[in-house]
SERO-214533 format. One line per 2 residues: number of its first residue (from 0); their letters; for each residue x, z, y of N, C-alpha, C. Coordinates in steps of 0.05 Angstrom, whole numbers. Atoms other than C-alpha are relative to their C-alpha. Example, Ala and Ser with C-alpha at 12.3 -4.5 7.8 and 13.67 -1.06 7.14 Angstrom:
<nodes>
0> AS> 18 0 -24 246 156 -90 18 0 24 | -16 -1 -24 273 143 -21 -15 14 22
</nodes>
This chain:
<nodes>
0> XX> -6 -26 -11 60 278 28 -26 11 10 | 22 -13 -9 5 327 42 4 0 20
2> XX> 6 -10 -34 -14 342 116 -10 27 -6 | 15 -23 -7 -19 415 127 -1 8 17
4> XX> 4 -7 -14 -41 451 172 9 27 17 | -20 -29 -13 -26 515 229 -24 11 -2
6> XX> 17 -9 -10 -64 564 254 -27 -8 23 | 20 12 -24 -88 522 313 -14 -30 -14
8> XX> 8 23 26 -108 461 254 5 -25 8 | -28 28 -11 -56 415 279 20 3 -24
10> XX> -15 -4 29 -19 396 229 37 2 6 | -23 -8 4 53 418 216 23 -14 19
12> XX> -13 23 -14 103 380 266 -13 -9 19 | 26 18 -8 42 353 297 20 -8 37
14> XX> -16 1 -20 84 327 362 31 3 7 | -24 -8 0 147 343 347 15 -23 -2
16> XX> -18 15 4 207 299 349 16 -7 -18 | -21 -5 15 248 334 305 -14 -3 -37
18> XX> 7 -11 28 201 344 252 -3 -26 -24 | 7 26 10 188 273 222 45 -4 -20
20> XX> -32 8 3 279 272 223 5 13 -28 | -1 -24 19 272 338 176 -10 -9 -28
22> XX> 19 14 21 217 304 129 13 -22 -12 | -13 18 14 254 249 122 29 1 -15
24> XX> -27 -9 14 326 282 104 -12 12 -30 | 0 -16 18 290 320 58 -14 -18 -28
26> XX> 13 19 21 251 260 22 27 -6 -13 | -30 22 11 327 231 16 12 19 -23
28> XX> -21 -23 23 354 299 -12 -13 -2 -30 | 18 -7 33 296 295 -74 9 -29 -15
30> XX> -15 27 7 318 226 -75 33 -1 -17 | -40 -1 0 395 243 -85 15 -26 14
32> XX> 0 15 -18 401 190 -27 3 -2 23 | 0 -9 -26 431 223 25 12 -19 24
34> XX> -16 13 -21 463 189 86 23 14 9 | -18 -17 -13 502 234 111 28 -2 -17
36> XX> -22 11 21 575 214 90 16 25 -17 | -8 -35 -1 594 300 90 -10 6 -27
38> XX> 5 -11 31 548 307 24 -1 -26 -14 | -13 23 23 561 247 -11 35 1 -9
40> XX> -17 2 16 629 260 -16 10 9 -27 | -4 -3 27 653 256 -93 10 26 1
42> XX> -10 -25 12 708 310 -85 -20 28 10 | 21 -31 -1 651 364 -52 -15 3 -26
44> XX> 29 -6 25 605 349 -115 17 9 -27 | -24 -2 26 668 355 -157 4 34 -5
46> XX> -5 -30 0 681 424 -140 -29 19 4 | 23 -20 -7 615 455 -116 -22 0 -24
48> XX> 10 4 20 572 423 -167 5 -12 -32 | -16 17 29 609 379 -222 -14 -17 -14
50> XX> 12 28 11 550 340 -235 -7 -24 18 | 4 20 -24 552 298 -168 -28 4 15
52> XX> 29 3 -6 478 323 -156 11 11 35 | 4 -5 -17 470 332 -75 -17 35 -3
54> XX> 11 -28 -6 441 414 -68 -26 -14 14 | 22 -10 -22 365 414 -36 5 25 2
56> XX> -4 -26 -14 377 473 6 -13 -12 27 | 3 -4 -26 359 485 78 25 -12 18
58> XX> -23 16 -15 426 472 101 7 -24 5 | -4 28 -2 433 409 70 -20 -17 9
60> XX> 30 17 -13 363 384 99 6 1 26 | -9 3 -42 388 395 170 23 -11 -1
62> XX> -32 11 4 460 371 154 -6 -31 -3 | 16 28 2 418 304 132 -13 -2 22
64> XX> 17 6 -20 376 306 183 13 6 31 | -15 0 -25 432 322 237 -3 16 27
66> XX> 23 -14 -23 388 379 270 14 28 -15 | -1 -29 3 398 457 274 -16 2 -31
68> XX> 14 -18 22 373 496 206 -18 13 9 | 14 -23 -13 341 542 253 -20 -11 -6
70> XX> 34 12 -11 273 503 257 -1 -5 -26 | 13 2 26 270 503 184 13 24 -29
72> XX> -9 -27 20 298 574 156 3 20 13 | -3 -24 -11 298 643 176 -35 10 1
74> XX> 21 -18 -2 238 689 188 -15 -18 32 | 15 6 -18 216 655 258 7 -24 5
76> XX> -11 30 2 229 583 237 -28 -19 7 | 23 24 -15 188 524 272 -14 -14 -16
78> XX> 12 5 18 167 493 209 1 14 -28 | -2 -21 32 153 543 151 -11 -10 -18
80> XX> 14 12 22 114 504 108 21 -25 -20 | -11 15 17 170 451 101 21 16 -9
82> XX> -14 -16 6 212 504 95 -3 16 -34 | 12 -13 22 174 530 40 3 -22 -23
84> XX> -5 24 19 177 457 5 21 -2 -15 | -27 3 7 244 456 14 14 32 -23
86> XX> -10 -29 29 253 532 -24 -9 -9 -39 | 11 3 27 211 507 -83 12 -23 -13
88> XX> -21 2 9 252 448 -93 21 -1 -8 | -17 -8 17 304 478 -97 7 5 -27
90> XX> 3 -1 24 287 507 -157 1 -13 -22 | 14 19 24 251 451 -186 31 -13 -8
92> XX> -25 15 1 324 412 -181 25 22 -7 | -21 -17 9 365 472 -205 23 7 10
94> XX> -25 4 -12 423 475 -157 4 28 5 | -9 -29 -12 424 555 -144 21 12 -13
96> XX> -7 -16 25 451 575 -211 27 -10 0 | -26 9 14 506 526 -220 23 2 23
98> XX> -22 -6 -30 534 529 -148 10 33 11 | -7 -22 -4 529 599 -149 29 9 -17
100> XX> -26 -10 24 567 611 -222 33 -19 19 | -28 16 -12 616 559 -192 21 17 21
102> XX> -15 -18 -25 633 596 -127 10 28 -9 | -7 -29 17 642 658 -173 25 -1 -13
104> XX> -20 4 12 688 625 -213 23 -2 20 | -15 13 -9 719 590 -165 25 35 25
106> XX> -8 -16 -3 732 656 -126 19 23 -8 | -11 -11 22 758 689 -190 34 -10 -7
108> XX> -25 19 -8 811 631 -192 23 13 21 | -15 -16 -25 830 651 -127 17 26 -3
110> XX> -14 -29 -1 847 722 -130 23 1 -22 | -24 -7 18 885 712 -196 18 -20 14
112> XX> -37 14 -12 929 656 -161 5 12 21 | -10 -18 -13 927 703 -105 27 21 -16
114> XX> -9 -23 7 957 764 -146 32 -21 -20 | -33 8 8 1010 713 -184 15 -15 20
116> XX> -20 3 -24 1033 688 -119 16 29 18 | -12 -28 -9 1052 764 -101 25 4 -23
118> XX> -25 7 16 1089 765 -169 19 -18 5 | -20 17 -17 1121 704 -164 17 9 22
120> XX> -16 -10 -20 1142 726 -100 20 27 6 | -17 -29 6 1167 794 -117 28 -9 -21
122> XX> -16 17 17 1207 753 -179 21 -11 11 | -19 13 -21 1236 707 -127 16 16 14
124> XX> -3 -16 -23 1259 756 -82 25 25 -26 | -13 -11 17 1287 800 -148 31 -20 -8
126> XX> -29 15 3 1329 736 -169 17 -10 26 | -15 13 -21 1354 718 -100 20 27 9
128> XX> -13 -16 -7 1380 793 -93 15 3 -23 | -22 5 27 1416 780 -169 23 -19 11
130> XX> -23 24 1 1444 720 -150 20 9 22 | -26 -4 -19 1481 749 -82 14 18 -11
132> XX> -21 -18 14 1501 804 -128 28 -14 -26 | -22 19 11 1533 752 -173 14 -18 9
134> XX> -25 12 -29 1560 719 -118 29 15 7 | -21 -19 -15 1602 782 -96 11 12 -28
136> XX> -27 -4 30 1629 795 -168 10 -20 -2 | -22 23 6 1643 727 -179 26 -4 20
138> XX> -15 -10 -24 1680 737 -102 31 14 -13 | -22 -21 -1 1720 794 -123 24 -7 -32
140> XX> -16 3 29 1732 767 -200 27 -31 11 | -18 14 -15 1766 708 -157 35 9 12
142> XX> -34 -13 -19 1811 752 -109 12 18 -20 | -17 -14 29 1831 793 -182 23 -20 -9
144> XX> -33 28 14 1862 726 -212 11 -10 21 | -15 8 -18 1885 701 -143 20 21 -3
146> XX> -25 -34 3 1927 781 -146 22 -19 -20 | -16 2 29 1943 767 -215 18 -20 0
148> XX> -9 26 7 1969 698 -204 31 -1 28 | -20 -1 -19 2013 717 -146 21 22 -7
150> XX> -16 -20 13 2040 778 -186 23 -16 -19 | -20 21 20 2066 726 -247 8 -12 18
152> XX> -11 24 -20 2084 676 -192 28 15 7 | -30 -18 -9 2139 735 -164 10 6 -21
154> XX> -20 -15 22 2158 756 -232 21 -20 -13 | -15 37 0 2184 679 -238 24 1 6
</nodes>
């Protein structure tokens, strides 16, 4: 790992506590060797990614490393250089594209089982107001032949 440097030519971290925790989540993530039991699980990689690969992101480098994001993303972040590491491999490891199309899809999914659970439910709601209507004919086609049957019964 290079040593770079700040403004004041201390190098990156240079004292920090946190920063060594960051470096090392993030060695793990290029690794696909995370600890963290949250991104190892099968069914997240099942759905988010589908090839089991762990994401290098920002998020997941602090999520491994068990520390705020803040100090390594945003515009007034405490280490921008690993921050910057961490943007580029992203890339290099491809995870933007496929997690993105995924969440697209997966969103897409959604709304249509949204919109046929409204059907469905309109359907349901159609046959449940059939069926009490066939209820109250079958009712009345009852008290007809009960008539009828007490009419022959007197004509006896």
């Amino acid at each position: 790992m290079a040593v770079t440097t700040t403004k004041s030519s201390k190098p990156e971290g240079y004292g920090s506590k946190t920063y060594p925790r960051y470096v090392a989540a993030f060695e793990r993530l290029l690794a696909q060797d995370p600890d963290n039991n949250d991104l190892v699980d099968p069914e997240f990689h099942e759905i988010v990614e589908g090839d089991g690969r762990v994401p290098v992101t920002q998020d997941n480098v602090a999520q491994e490393a068990q520390l705020s994001r803040k100090a390594i993303s945003g515009a007034k972040c405490r280490f921008p250089q690993l921050a910057a590491r961490i943007k580029a491999a992203r890339s290099s490891h491809g995870v933007a594209d496929t997690t993105t199309a995924t969440l697209k899809r997966l969103r897409t999914d959604l709304a249509e089982a949204t919109q046929s659970i409204v059907v469905l439910r309109s359907k349901a709601a159609e046959a449940i107001i059939r069926a009490d209507r066939l209820e109250s004919e079958v009712e009345e086609e009852r008290k007809h032949v009960e008539r009828l049957r007490r009419q022959i019964a007197g004509r006896r």
